[in-house]
N, C-alpha and C positions, 0 to 999 in steps of 0.2 A: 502474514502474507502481505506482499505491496503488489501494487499493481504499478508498472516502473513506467516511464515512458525513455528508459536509456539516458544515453549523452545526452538527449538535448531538455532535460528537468535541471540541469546544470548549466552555467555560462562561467566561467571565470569566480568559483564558488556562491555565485549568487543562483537565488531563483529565480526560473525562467517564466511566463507566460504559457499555460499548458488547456486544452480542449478542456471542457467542465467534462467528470466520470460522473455516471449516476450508477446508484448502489444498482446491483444486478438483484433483476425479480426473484423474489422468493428467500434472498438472503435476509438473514436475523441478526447477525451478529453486530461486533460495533464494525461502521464503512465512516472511516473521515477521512477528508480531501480540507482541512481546515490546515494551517502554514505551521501552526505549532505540534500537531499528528506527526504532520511527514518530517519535520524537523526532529522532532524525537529518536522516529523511526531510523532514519536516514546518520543519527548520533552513536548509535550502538550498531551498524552495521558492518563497520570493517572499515579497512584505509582510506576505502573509494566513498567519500560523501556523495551519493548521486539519493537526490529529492524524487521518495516515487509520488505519481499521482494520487496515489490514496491507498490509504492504510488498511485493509479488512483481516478479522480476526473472526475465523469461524467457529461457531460454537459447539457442533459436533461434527461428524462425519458427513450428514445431508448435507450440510452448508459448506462443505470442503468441496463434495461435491458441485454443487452450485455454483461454487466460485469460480471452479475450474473449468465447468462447463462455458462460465458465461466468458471465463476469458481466452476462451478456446474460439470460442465464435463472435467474440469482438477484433480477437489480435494483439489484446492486449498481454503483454509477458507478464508471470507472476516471479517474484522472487518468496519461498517461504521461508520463514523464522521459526525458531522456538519460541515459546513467552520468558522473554528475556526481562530484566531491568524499566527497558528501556519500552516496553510495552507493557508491561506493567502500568509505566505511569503514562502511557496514550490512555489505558481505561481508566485511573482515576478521575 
């Protein structure tokens, strides 16, 4: 899952300057907001390179929860993934 901030995590394919995310309470899983995560993430997503804010990978069902909750009452959009490749090696 990323938590995206849209067109504007993007400029002219570079990274932009974005708000600091803090891991949402009660979440466990791995939460990185670190440039080589979301570069990863953002490598194995599809045509559209867009840089999310940060990367969370919940580790069961509660933490799905969690995530969803908290991005529900921040505003922040989630996009979710399968454990691809490309997240794979964010947990390495």
């Amino acid at each position: 899952m990323s938590a995206l901030h849209g067109a504007a995590c993007q400029a002219n394919n570079r990274a932009v300057s974005l708000p600091p995310v803090r891991v949402p309470p009660r979440f466990r899983g791995p939460f990185r907001t670190d440039d080589h995560a979301r570069a990863l993430y953002s490598e194995g997503a599809g045509i559209y390179r867009v840089l999310p804010a940060a990367v969370a990978v919940p580790q069961d069902v509660d933490d799905l929860v969690t995530l969803v909750r908290w991005a529900r009452k921040s505003g922040m959009p989630l996009a979710p993934r399968r454990r691809s490749r490309a997240v794979r090696r964010i947990l390495a």
